[in-house]
C-alpha positions as CSV (number, residue, x, y, z in Angstrom):
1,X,-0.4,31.0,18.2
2,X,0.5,27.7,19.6
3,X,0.1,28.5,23.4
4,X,-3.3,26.7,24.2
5,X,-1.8,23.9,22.7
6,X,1.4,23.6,24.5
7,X,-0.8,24.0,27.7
8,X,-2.8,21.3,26.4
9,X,0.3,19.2,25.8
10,X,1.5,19.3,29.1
11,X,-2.0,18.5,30.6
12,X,-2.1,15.7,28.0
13,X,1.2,14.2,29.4
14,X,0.1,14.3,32.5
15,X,-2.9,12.0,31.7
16,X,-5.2,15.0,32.4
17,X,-7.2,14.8,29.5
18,X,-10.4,16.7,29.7
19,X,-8.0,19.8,30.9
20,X,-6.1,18.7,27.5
21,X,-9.1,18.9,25.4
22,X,-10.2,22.0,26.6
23,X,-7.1,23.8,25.9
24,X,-6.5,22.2,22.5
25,X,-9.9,24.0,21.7
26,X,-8.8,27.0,23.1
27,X,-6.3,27.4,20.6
28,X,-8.4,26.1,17.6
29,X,-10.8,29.5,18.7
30,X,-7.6,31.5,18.6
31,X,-7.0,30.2,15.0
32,X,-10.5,31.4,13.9
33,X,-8.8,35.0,14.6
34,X,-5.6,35.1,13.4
35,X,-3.7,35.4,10.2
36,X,-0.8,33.4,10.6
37,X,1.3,32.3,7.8
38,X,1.3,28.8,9.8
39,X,-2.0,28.2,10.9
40,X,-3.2,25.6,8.8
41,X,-0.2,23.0,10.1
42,X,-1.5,24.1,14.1
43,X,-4.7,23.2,13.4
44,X,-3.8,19.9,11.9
45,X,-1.4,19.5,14.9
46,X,-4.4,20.2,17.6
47,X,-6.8,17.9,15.4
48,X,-3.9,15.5,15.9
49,X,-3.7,16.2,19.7
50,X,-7.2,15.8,20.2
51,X,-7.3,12.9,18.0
52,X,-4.9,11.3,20.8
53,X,-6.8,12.9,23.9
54,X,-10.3,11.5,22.6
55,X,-8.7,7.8,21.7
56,X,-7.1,7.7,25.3
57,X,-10.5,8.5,26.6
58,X,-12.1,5.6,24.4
59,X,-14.0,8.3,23.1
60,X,-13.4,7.1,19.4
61,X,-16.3,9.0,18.0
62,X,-14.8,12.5,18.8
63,X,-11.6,11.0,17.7
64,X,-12.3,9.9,14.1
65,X,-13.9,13.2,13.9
66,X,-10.9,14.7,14.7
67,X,-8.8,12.9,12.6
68,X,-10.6,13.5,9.5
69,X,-9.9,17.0,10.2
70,X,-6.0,16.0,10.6
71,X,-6.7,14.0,7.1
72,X,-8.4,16.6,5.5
73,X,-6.0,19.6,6.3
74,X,-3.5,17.5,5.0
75,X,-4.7,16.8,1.9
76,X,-5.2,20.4,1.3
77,X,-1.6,20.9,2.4
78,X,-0.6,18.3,-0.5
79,X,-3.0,20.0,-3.3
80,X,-1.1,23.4,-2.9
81,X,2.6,21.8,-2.8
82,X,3.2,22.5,1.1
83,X,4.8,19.4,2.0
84,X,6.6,19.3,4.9
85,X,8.2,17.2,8.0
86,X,6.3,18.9,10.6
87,X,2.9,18.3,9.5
88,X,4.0,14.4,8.3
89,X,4.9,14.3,11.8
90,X,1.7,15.4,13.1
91,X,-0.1,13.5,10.4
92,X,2.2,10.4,11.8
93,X,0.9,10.3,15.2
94,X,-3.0,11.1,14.1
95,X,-2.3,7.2,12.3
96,X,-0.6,6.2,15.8
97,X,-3.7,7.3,18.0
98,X,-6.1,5.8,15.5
99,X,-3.9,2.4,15.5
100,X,-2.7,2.9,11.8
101,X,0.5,1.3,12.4
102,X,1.3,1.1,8.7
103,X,0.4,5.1,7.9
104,X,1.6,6.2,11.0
105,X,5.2,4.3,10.1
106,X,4.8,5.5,6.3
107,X,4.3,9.3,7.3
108,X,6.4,8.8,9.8
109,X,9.5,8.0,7.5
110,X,8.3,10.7,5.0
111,X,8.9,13.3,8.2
112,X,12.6,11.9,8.9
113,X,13.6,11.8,5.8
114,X,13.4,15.9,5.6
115,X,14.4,16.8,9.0
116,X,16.4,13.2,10.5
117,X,17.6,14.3,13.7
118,X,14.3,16.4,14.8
119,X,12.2,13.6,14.1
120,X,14.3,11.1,15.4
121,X,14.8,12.9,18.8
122,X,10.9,13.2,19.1
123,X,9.6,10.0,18.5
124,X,12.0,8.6,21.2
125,X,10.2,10.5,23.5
126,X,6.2,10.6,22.1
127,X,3.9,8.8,23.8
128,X,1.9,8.8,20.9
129,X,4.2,6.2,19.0
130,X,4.2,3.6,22.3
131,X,2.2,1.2,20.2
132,X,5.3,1.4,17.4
133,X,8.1,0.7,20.1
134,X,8.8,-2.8,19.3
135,X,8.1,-2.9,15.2
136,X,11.1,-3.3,13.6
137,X,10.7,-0.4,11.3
138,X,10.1,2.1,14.3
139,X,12.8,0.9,16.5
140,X,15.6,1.5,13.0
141,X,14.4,4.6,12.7
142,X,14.7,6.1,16.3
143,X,18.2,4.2,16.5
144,X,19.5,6.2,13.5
């Protein structure tokens, strides 16, 4: 689990997109077949990731539909107490690449609140919060 995804990821960084998408549904296939005690939080995180891909394409359509599926994994997350900083974070940067600067902050702060350093060291680097570097809010919580 998780392999298509970090493929994707790297395709993703490098601005290869349509490679990015294809792998992130790659692994959301793999999912279908496997009974892993984490799969819900991937497939939130490759909703997430092709929330991004599709909204760097301009492709909002297949975004939002993405991101409902980032919202609504979530939410089921929530309803059976499995909270955790992880999936916040994913859940933070669906809200970045959908230009939800308030939720993405708000979920954002949620996620370094249970795991400060992780989160921290992450952001800095995400590409997914460039449209938070420069709000106040973002910039205290990356410098600690």
């Amino acid at each position: 689990v998780g392999s298509y995804g970090r493929l994707g990821y790297i395709y993703y960084i490098q601005g290869r997109y349509d490679d990015a998408i294809s792998e992130y549904y790659r692994e959301l296939v793999a999912l279908r077949q496997a009974d892993h005690a984490l799969k819900d939080r991937v497939k939130i995180e490759i909703n997430q990731k092709l929330a991004s891909a599709y909204a760097r394409q301009g492709k909002m359509d297949d975004a939002r539909e993405a991101f409902s599926q980032v919202v609504d994994g979530f939410e089921k997350r929530l309803e059976v107490g499995a909270d955790d900083s992880f999936t916040r974070y994913y859940v933070a940067l669906a809200y970045a690449a959908m230009g939800d600067d308030e939720r993405a902050l708000e979920s954002l702060e949620k996620a370094a609140s249970g795991r400060r350093r992780f989160t921290v060291e992450r952001a800095k680097r995400e590409p997914d919060f460039e449209f938070l570097r420069g709000d106040e809010r973002f910039e205290a919580l990356i410098r600690g």
